[in-house]
DRENDO-1510 file (C-alpha; in Angstrom, 1 decimal, always signed):
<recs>
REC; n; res; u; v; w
REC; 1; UNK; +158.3; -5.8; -56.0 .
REC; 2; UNK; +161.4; -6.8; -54.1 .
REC; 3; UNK; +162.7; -4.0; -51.5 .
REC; 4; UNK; +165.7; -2.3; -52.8 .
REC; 5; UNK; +168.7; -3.5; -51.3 .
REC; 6; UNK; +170.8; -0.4; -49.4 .
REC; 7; UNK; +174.0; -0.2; -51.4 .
REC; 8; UNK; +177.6; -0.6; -49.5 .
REC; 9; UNK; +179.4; +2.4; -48.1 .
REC; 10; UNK; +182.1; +1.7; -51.0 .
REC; 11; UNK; +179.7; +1.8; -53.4 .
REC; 12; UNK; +178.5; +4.7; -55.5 .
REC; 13; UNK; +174.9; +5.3; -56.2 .
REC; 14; UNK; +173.9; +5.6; -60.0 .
REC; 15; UNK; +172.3; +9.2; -58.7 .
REC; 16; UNK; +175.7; +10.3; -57.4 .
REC; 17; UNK; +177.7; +9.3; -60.5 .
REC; 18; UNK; +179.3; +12.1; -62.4 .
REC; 19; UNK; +179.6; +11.3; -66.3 .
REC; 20; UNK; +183.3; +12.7; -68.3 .
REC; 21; UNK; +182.5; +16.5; -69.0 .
REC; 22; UNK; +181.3; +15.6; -72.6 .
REC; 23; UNK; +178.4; +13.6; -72.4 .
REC; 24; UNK; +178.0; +15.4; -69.2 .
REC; 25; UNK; +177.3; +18.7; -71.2 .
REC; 26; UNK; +175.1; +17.2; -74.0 .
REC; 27; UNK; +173.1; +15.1; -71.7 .
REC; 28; UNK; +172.2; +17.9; -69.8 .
REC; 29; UNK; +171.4; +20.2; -73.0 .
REC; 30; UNK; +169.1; +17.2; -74.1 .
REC; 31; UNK; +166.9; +17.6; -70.5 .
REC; 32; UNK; +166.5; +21.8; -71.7 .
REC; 33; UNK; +165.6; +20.9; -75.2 .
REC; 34; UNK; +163.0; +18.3; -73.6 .
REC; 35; UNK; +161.3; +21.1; -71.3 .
REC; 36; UNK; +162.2; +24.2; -73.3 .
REC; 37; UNK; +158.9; +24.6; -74.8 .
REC; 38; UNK; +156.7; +24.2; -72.1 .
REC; 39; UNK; +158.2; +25.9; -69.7 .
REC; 40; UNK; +158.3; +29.2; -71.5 .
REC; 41; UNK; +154.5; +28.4; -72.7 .
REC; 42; UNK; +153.5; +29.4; -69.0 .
REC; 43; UNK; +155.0; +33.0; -69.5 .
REC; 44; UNK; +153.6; +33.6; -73.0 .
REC; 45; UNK; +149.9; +32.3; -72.1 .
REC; 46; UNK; +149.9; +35.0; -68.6 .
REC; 47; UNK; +151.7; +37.7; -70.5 .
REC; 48; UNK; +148.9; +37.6; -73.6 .
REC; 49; UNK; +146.4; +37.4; -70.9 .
REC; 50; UNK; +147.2; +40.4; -69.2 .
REC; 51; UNK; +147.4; +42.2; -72.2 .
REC; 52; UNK; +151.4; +42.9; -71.4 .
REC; 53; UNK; +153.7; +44.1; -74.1 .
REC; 54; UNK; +156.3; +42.0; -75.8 .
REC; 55; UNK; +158.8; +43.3; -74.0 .
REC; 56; UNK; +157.7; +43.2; -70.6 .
REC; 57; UNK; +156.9; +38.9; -71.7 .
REC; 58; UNK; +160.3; +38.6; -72.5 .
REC; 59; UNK; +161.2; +39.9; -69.1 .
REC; 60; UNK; +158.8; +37.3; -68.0 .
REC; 61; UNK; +160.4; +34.6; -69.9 .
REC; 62; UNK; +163.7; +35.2; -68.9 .
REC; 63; UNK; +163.0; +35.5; -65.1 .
REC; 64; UNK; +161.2; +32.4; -65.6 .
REC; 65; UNK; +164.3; +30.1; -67.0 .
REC; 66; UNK; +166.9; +31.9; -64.2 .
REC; 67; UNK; +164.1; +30.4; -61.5 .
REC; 68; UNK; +163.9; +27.3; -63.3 .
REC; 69; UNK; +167.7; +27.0; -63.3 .
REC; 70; UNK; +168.1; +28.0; -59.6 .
REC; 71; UNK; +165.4; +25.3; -58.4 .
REC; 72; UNK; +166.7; +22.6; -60.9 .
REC; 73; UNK; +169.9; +23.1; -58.9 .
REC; 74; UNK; +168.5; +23.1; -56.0 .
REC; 75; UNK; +166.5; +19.9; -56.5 .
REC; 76; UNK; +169.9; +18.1; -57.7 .
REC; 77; UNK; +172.3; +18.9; -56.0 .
REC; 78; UNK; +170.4; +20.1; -52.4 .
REC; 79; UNK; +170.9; +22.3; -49.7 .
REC; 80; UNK; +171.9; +21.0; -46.7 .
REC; 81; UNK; +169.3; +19.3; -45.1 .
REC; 82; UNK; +166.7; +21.6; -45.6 .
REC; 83; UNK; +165.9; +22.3; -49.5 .
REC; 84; UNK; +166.1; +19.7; -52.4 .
REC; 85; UNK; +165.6; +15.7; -53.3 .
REC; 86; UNK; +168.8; +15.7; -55.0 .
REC; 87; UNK; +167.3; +13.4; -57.7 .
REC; 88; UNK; +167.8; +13.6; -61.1 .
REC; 89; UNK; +164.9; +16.1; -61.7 .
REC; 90; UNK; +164.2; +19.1; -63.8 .
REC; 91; UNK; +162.0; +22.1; -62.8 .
REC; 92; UNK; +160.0; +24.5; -64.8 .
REC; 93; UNK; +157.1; +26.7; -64.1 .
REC; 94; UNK; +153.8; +24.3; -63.3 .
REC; 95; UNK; +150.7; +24.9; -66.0 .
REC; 96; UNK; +148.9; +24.8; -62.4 .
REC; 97; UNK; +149.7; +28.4; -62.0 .
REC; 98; UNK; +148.3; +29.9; -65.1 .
REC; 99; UNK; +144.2; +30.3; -64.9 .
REC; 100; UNK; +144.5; +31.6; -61.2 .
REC; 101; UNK; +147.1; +34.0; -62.2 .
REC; 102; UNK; +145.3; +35.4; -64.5 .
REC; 103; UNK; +142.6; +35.7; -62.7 .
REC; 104; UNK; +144.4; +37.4; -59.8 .
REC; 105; UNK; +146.0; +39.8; -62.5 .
REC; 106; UNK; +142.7; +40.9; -63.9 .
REC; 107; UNK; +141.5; +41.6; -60.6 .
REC; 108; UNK; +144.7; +42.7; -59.0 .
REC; 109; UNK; +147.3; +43.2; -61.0 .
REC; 110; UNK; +150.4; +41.9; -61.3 .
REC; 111; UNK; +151.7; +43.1; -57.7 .
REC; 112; UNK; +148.4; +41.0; -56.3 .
REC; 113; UNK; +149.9; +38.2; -57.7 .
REC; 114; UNK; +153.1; +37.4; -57.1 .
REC; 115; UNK; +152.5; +38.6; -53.7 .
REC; 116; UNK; +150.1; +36.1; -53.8 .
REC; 117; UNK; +152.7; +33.8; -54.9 .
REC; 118; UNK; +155.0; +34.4; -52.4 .
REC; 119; UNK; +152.8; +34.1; -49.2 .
REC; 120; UNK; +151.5; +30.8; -50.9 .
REC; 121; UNK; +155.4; +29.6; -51.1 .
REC; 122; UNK; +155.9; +29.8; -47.5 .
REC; 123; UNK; +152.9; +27.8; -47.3 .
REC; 124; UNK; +154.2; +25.6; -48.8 .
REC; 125; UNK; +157.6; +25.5; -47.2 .
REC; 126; UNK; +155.7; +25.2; -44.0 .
REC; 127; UNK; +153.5; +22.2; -44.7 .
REC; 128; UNK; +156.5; +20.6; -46.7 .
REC; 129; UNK; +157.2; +18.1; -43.7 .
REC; 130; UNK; +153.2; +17.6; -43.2 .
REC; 131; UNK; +152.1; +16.9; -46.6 .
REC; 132; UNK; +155.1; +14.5; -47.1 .
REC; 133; UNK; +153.4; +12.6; -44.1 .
REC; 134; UNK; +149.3; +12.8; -45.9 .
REC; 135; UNK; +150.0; +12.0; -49.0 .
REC; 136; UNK; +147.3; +8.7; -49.1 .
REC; 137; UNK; +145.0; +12.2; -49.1 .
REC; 138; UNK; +146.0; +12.9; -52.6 .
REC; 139; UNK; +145.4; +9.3; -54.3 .
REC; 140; UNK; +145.2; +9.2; -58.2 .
REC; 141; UNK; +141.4; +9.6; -58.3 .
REC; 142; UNK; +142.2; +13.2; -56.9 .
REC; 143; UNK; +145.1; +14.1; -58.9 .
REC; 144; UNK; +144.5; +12.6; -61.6 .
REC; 145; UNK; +141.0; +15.0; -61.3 .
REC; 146; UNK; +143.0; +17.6; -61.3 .
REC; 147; UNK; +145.8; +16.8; -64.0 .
REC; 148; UNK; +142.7; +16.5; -65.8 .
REC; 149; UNK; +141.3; +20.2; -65.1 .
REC; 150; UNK; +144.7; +21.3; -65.7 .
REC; 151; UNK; +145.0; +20.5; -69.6 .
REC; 152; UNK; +141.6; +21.3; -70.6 .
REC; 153; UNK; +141.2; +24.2; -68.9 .
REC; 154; UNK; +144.8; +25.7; -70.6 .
REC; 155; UNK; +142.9; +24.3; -74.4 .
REC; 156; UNK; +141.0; +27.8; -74.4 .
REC; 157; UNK; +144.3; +29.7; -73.5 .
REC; 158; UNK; +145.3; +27.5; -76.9 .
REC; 159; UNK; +142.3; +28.7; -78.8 .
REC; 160; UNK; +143.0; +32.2; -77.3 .
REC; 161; UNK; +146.2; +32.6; -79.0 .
REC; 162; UNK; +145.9; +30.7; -82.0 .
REC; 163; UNK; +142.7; +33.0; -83.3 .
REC; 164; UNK; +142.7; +35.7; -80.8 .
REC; 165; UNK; +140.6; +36.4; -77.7 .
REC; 166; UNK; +138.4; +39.1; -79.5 .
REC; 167; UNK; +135.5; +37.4; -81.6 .
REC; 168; UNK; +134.3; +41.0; -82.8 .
REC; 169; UNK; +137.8; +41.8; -83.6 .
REC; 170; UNK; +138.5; +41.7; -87.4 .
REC; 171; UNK; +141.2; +39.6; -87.6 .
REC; 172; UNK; +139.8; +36.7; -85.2 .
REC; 173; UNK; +140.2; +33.2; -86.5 .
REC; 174; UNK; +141.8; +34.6; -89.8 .
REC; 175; UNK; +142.9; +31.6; -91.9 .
REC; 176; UNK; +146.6; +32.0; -92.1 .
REC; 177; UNK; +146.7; +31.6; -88.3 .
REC; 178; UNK; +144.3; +28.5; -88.2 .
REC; 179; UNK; +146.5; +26.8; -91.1 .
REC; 180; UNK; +149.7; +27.8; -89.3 .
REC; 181; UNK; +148.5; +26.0; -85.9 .
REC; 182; UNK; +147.5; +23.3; -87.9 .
REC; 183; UNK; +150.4; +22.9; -90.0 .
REC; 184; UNK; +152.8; +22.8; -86.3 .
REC; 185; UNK; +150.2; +20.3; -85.0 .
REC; 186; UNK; +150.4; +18.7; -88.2 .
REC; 187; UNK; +154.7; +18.3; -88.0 .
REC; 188; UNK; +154.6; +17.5; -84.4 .
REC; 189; UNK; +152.8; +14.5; -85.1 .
REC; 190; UNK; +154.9; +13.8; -87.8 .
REC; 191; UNK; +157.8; +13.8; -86.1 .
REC; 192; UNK; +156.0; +11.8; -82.8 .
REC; 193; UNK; +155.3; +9.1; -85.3 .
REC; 194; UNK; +158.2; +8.8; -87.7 .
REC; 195; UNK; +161.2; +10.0; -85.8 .
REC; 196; UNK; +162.9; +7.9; -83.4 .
REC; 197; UNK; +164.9; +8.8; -80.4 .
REC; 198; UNK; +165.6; +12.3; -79.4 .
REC; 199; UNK; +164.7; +13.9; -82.3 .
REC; 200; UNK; +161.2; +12.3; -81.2 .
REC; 201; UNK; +161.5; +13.7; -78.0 .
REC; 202; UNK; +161.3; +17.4; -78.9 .
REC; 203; UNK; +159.0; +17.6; -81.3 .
REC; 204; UNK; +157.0; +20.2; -79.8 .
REC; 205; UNK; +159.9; +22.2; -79.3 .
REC; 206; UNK; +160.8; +21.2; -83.4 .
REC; 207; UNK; +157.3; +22.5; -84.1 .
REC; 208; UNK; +157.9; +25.6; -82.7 .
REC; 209; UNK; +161.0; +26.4; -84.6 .
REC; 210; UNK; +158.8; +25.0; -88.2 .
REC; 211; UNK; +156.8; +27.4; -87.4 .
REC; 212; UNK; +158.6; +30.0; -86.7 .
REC; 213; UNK; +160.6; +29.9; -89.6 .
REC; 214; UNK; +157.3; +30.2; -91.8 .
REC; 215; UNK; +155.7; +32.8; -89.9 .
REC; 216; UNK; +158.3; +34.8; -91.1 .
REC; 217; UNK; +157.6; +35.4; -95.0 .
REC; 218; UNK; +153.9; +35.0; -94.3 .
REC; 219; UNK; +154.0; +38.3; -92.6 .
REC; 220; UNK; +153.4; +37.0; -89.1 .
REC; 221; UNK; +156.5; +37.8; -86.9 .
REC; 222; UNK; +157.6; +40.9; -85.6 .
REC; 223; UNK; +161.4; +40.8; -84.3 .
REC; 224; UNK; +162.1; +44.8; -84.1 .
REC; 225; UNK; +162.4; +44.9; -80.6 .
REC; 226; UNK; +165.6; +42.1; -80.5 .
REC; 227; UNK; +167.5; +44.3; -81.8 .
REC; 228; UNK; +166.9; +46.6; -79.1 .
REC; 229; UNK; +167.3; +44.4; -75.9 .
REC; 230; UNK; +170.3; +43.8; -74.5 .
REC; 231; UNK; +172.7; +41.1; -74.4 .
REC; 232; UNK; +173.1; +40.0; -71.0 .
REC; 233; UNK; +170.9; +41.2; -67.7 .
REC; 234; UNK; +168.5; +40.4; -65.1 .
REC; 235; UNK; +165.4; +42.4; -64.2 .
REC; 236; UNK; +165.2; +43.7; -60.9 .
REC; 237; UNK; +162.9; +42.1; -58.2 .
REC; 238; UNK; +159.2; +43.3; -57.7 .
REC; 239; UNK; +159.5; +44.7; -61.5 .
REC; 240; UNK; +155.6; +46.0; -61.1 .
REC; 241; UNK; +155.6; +47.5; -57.6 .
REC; 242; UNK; +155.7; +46.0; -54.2 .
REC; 243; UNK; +154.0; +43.4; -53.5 .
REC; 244; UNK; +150.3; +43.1; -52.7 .
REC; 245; UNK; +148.2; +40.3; -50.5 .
REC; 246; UNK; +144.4; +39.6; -51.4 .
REC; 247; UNK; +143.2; +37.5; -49.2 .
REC; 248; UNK; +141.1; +35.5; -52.0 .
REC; 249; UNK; +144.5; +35.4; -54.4 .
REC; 250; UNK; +146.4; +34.4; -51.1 .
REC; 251; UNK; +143.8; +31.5; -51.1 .
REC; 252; UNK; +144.3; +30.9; -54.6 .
REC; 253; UNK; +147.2; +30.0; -54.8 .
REC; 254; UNK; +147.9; +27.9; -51.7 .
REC; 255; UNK; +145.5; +25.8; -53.1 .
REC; 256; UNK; +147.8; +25.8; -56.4 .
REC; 257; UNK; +150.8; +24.8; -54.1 .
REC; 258; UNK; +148.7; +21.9; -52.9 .
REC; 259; UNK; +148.3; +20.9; -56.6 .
REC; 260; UNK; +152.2; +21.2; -57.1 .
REC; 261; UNK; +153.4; +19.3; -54.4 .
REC; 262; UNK; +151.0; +16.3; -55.2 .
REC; 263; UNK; +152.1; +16.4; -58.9 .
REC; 264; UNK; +155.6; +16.8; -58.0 .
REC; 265; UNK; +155.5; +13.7; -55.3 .
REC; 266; UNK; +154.1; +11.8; -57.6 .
REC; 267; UNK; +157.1; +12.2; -59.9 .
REC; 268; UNK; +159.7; +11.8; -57.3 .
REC; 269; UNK; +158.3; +8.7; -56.5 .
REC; 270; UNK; +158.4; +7.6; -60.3 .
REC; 271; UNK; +162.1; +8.9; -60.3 .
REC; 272; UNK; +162.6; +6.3; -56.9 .
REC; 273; UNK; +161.2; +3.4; -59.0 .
REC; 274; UNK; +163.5; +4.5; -61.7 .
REC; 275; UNK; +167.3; +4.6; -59.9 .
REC; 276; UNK; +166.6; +2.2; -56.8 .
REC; 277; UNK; +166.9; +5.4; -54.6 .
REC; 278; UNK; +165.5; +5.2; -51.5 .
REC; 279; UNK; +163.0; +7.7; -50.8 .
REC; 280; UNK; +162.2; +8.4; -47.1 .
REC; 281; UNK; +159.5; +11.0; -46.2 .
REC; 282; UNK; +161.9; +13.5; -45.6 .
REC; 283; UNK; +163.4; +13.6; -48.7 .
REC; 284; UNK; +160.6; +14.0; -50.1 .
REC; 285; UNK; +160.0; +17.0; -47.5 .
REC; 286; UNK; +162.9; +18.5; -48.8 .
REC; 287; UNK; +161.9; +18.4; -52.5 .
REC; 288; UNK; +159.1; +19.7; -51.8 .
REC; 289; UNK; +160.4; +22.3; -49.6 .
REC; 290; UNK; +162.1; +23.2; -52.9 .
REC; 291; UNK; +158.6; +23.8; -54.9 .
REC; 292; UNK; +157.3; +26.2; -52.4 .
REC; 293; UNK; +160.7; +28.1; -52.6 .
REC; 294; UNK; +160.3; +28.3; -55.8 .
REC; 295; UNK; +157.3; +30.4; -55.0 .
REC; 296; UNK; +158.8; +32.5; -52.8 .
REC; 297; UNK; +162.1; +33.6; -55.2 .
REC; 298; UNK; +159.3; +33.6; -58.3 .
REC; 299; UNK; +157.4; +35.7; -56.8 .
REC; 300; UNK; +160.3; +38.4; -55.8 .
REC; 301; UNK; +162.1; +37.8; -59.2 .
REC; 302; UNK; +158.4; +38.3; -61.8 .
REC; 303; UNK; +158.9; +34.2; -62.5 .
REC; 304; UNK; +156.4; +31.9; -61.6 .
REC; 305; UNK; +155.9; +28.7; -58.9 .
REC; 306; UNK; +157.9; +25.6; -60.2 .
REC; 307; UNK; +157.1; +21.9; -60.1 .
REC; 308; UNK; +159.0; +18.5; -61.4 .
REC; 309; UNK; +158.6; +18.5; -65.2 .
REC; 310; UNK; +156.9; +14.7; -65.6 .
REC; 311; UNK; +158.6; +15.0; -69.7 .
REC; 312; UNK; +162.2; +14.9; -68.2 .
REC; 313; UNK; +161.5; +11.9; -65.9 .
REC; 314; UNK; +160.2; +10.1; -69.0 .
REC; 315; UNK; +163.9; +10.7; -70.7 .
REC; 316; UNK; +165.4; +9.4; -67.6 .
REC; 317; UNK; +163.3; +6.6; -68.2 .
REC; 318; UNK; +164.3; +6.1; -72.2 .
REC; 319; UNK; +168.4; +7.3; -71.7 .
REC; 320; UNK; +168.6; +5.1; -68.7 .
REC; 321; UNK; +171.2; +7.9; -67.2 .
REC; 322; UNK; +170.1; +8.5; -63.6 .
REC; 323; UNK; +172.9; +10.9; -62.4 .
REC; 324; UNK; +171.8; +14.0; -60.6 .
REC; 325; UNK; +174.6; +16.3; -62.5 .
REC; 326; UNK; +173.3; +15.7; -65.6 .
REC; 327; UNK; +170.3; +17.7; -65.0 .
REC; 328; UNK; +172.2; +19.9; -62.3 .
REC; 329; UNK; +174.3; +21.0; -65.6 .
REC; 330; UNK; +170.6; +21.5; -67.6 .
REC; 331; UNK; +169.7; +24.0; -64.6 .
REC; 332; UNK; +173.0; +25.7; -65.1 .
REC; 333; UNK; +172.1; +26.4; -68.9 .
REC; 334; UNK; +168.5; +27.4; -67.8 .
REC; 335; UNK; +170.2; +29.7; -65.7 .
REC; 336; UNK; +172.5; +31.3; -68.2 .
REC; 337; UNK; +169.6; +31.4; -70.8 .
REC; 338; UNK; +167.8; +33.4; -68.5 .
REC; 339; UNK; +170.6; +36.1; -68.2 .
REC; 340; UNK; +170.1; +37.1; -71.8 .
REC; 341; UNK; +167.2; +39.7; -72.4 .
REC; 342; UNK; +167.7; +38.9; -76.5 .
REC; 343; UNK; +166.6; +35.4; -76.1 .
REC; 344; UNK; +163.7; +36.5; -73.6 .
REC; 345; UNK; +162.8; +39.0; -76.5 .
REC; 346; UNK; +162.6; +36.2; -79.3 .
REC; 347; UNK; +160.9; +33.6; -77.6 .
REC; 348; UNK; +158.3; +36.8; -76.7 .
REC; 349; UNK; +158.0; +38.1; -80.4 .
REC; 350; UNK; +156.8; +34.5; -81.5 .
REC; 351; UNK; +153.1; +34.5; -83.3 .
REC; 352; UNK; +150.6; +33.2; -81.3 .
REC; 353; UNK; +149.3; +30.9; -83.6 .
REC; 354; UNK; +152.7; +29.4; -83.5 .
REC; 355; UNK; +152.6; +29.5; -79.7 .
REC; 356; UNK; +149.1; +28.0; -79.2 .
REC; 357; UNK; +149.8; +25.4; -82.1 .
REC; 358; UNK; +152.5; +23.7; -80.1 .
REC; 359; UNK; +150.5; +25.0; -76.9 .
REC; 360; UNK; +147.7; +23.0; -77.8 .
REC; 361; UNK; +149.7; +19.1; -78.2 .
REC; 362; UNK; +151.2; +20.6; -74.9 .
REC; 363; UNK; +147.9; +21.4; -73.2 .
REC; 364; UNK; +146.0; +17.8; -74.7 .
REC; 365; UNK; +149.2; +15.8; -73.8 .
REC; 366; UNK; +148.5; +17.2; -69.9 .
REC; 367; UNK; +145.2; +16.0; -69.7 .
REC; 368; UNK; +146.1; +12.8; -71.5 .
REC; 369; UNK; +148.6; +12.3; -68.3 .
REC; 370; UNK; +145.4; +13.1; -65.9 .
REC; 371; UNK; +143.3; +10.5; -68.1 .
REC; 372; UNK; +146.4; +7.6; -67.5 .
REC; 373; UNK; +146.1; +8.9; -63.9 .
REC; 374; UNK; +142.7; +8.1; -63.8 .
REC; 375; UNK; +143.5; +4.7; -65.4 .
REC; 376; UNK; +144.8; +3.8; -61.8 .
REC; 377; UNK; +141.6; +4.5; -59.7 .
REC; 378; UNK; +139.5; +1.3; -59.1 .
REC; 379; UNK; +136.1; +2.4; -59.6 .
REC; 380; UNK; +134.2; -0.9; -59.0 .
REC; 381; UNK; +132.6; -0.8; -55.8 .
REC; 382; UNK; +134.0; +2.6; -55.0 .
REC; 383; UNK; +131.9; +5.7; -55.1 .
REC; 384; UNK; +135.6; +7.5; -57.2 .
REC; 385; UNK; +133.1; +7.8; -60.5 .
REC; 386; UNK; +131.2; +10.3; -58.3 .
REC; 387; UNK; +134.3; +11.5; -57.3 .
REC; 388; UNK; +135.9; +12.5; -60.5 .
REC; 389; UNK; +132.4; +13.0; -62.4 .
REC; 390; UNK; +131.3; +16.1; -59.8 .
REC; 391; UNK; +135.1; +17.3; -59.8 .
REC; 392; UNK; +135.5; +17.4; -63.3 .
REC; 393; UNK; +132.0; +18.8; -63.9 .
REC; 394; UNK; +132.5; +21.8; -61.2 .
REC; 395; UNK; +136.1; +22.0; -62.7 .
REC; 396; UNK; +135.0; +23.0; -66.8 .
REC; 397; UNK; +132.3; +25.5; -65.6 .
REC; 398; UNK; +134.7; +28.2; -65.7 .
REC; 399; UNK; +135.9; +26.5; -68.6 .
REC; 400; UNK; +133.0; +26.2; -71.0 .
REC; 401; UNK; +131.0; +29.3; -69.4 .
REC; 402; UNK; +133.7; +32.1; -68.8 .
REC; 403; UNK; +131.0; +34.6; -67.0 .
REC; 404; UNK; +129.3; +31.9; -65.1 .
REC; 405; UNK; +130.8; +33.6; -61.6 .
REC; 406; UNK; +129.4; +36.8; -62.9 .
REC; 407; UNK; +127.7; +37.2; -59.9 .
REC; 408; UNK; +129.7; +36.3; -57.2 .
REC; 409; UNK; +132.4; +39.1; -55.0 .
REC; 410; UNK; +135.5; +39.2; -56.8 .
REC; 411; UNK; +137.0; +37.7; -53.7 .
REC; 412; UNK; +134.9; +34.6; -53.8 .
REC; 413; UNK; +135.6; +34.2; -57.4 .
REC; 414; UNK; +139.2; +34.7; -57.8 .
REC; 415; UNK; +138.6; +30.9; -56.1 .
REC; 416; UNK; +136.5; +29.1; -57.3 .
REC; 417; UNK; +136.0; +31.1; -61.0 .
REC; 418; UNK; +139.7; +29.3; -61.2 .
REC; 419; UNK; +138.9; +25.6; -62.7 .
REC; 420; UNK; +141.9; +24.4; -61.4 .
REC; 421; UNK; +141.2; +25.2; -57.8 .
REC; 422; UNK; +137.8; +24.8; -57.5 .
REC; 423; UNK; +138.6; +20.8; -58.9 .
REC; 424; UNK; +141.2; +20.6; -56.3 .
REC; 425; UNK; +138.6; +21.8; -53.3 .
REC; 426; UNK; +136.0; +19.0; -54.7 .
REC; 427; UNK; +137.9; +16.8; -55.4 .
REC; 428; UNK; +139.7; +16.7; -51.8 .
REC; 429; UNK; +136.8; +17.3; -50.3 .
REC; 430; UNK; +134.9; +14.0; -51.7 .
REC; 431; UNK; +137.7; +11.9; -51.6 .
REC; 432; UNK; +137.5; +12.8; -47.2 .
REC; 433; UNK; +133.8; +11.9; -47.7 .
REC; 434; UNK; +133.8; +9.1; -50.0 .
REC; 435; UNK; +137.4; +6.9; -48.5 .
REC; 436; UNK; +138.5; +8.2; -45.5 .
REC; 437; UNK; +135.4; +9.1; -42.9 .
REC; 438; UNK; +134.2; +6.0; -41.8 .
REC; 439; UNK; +130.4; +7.1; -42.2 .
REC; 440; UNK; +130.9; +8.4; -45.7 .
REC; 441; UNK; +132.3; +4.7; -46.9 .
REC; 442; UNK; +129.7; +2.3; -48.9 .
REC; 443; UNK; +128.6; -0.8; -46.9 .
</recs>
């Protein structure tokens, strides 16, 4: 590939371009529509988890879309020269997060993790610079491990909403809810195969809506409390108490930070290809400066720990418009959104087999993306089949044998019970032993 020439002075980069007011808006609405639906997935799947009321997961959904917003902007449009790639990038909370919260919840409750959250941010706005400069560390056989994990470990959340996550409960795995997942799986494949252009882009978020709408004279849907929120607001920082710091959720989710910045490197890099933008290491220092911010204001404002949404660089890719404001304006309306407890309270009063219908494409399409990763690994005459075979093997015991930690401190397991992290630690780890220490390397 031929080196990207560095444009004149006179001469404005396609990333600095600012489209008339019009398309501006709708191209910008299009990047939310895009992301909508799996960025408010993260604070559903926690809030059922944890057993919180409707209520308190619209507070979670709307603190998640004004953090979204905030780091969107942040990404686009920068500060200075210390926060943000100022690409044309969208942000929303990272399906990284979600099994190692939970665990951290159950254990510690909610003040355990977003302290958690935040100490793990200014990890990661510390190693920004570092890990900008070590990225060969985290080549596709590693992340594409862990993209992996990621998706098949969030199926069972899925199954967890769409029947329930009581098996002696009564209700489990009634058949309306099975044929309502099925009938949104159903339409979003329709629409993937049939429908062309954007419509085709937010189908899951079009799934959602389908089955919404029929949830409602089956029975399913319970919209009492809309009524009741307000119109506009903001919930006040450290909502469930001051923050708290175990050491083992501290851990946790550093680990998780490691996993967002090599998932959201990767994209910038993708975005680079895409608008000819030169991409030193410490713009990409800066980006991901941003991500481990985003940990830091998440974890004051009840959201959760943001990464680059891979879906919105794909519709840079198929719109061919690679201004920066575009998606700046998209983190404005995530931003507004997220100022409006109603909408927080609707999006939270939505069935769960609708929820875990769409959350299911969602969660397959994620490890379909680890699977392409994978795709890139040369395996012949490598030891990466080991590699990813023990990673991903480690990775689904939590997955396919909840209680399998049983056993082990709560500290210890808050770790490695979490799929995700204990796939990133082996996976790292045998990627050190297998292709970078010389006595580790086949002959």
């Amino acid at each position: 590939m031929s080196e990207t020439p560095t444009p004149r002075p006179d001469v404005t980069s396609p990333v600095d371009e600012v489209p008339p007011a019009g398309r501006l808006l709708v191209l910008g609405l299009q990047h939310v529509l895009v992301m909508y639906a799996g960025c408010v997935a993260v604070p559903l799947i926690v809030g059922s988890a944890l057993g919180l009321d409707t209520r308190t997961i619209g507070l979670l959904v709307n603190a998640d879309l004004v953090v979204a917003g905030i780091i969107t902007l942040i990404q686009t449009l920068g500060v200075g020269k210390i926060l943000g790639v100022r690409l044309p990038v969208v942000t929303g909370a990272t399906f990284a997060a979600v099994t190692p919260m939970i665990l951290i919840g159950q254990n510690f409750g909610l003040p355990g993790v977003y302290g958690s959250m935040i100490v793990s941010g200014v990890f990661g706005m510390l190693i920004a610079v570092p890990f900008s400069k070590i990225i060969r560390f985290f080549p596709p056989v590693v992340t594409g491990s862990v993209i992996t994990i990621i998706g098949l470990s969030l199926i069972s959340a899925a199954a967890g909403l769409i029947a329930g996550n009581d098996p002696t409960a009564p209700g489990y795995g009634n058949l309306a809810g099975l044929g309502l997942a099925a009938g949104i799986v159903l339409v979003i494949i329709l629409i993937t195969r049939f429908v062309r252009g954007f419509l085709g882009q937010i189908a899951v978020l079009t799934g959602l809506v389908v089955g919404a709408l029929v949830a409602i004279p089956m029975g399913l849907t319970d919209f009492s409390g809309v009524a009741s929120a307000p119109w506009f607001g903001v919930a006040p920082p450290f909502l469930f108490g001051a923050p708290e710091f175990p050491v083992a959720g501290v851990v946790s989710m550093c680990v998780v930070m490691l996993v967002i910045f090599a998932e959201s490197t990767a994209d910038m890099l993708a975005i680079s290809e895409m608008t000819g933008e030169r991409l030193s290491p410490a713009r990409i220092a800066r980006g991901l400066a941003a991500d481990g911010f985003s940990g830091v204001l998440g974890g004051t404002l009840n959201s959760f720990p943001d990464t680059i949404f891979a879906q919105n660089v794909g519709l840079v890719q198929l719109t061919r418009v690679r201004s920066r404001f575009v998606p700046a304006v998209a983190g404005g309306v995530l931003l507004l959104l997220g100022l409006v407890p109603k909408f927080g309270e609707v999006v939270a009063s939505l069935p769960g087999p609708v929820v875990g219908g769409a959350g299911l494409v969602m969660f397959a399409t994620v490890t379909a993306v680890g699977i392409r990763t994978l795709h890139k690994v040369r395996f012949e005459g490598t030891h990466n089949l080991m590699i990813v075979a023990v990673s991903l093997g480690v990775g689904m015991l939590p997955v396919v044998a909840p209680n399998f930690y049983r056993q082990v401190p709560a500290t210890i397991e808050i770790i490695i019970g979490s799929s995700i992290t204990s796939c990133v630690i082996v996976a790292f780890l045998l990627n050190l032993l297998f292709n970078h220490l010389p006595w580790g390397r086949a002959q």
